[in-house]
C-alpha positions in Angstrom: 85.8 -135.9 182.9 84.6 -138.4 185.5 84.4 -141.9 185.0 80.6 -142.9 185.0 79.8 -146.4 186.7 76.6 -146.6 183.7 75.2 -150.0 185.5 75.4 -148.3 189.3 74.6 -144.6 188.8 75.6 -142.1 191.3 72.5 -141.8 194.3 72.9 -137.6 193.8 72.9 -136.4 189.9 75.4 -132.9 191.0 78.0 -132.7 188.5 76.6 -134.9 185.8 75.7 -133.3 182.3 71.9 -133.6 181.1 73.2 -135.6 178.4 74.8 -137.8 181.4 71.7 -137.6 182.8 69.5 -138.6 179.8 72.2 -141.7 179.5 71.4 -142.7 183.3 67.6 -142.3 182.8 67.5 -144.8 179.7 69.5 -147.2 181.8 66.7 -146.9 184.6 63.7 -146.6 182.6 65.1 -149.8 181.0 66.0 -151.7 184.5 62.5 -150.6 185.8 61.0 -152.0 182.5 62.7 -155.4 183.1 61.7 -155.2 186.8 58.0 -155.1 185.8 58.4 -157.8 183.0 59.9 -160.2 186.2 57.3 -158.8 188.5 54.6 -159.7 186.2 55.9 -163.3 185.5 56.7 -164.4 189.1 52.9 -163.0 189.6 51.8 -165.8 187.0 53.5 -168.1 188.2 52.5 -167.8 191.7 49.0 -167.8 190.6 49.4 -170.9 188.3 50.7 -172.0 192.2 48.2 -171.2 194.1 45.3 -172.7 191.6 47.2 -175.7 191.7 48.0 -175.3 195.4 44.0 -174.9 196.1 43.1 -177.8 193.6 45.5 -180.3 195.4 43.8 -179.3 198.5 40.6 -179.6 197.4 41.7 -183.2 196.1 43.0 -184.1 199.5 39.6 -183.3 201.0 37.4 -185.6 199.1 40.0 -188.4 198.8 40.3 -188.1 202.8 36.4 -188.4 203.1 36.1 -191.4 200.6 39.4 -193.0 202.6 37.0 -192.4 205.7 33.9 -193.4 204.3 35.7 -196.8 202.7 37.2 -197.8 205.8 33.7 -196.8 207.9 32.2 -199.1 205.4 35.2 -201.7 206.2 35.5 -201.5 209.9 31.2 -202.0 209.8 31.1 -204.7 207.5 33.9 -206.6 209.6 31.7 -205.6 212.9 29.2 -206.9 211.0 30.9 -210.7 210.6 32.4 -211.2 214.1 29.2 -210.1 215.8 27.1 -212.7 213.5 30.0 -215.2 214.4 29.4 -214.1 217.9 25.8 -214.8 217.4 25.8 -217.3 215.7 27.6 -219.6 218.2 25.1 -218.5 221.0 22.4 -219.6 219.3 24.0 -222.6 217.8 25.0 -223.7 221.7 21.4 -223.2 222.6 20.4 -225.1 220.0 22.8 -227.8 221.0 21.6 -227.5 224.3 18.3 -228.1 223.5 18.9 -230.9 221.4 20.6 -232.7 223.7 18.0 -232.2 226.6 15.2 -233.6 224.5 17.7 -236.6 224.0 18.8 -237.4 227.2 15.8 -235.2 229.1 15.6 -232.1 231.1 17.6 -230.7 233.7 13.4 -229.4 235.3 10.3 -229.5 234.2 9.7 -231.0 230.6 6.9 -228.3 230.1 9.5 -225.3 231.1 12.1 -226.4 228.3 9.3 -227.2 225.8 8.2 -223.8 225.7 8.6 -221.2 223.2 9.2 -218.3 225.9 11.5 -219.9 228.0 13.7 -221.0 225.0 13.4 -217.4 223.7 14.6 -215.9 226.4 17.4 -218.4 227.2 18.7 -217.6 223.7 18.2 -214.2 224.5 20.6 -214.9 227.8 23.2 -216.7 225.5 23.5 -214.1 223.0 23.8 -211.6 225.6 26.7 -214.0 227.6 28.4 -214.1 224.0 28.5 -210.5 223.1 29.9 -209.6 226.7 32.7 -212.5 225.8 33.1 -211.0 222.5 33.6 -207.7 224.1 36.0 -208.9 226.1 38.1 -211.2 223.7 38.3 -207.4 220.8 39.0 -205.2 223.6 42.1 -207.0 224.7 43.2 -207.3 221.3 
């Protein structure tokens, strides 16, 4: 009688008895049994993966638009101050300006300076003077 390998059966059955036979199918049926036991749990756990997986992703998205939207909100509301700074000091040299022409008199014709339009759009000049500076002095940073 031939020795029988029973965990590595032969690849062609000639020469084994049925009951051999019926021996080796058992131990296959068995194996393939086990195979689709392991089969089915990686598949579960691969899906428990893949949820999780999609969920993170998903998670990522709308933390990465609220990061986004925050520092929009950030990067507006510090435009926001420096341009009002920016601003701010144009008008308050104008205002200087004008103070001290009324003090110590104008540099042309008093009813030029006294006037609303003129002083408009001199502040108007200012302002525009500072946010060129201003544009200037963050773009070299």
């Amino acid at each position: 009688m031939n020795f029988i390998n029973w965990n590595n059966p032969p690849e062609d059955p000639v020469g084994l008895s049925m009951r051999d036979l019926q021996k080796m199918y058992r131990i296959v049926f068995r194996m393939l049994q086990e195979c689709k036991r392991m089969k089915g749990a990686t598949e579960g756990v691969l899906s428990k993966a893949v949820r999780g997986e999609r969920e993170a992703k998903k998670s990522a998205r709308i933390l990465k638009k609220e990061v986004t939207m925050i520092s929009k909100k950030a990067a507006a509301a510090q435009s926001l101050r420096e341009t009002s700074g920016w601003s701010a000091a144009a008008i308050g040299a104008v205002t200087l300006l004008w103070a001290g022409f009324a003090e110590y008199g104008y540099p042309g014709p008093a009813w030029l300076f006294e006037h609303e339009f003129f002083y408009g759009a001199v502040c108007w000049v200012a302002t525009s003077v500072f946010a060129w500076a201003a544009k200037g002095f963050y773009s070299a940073h």
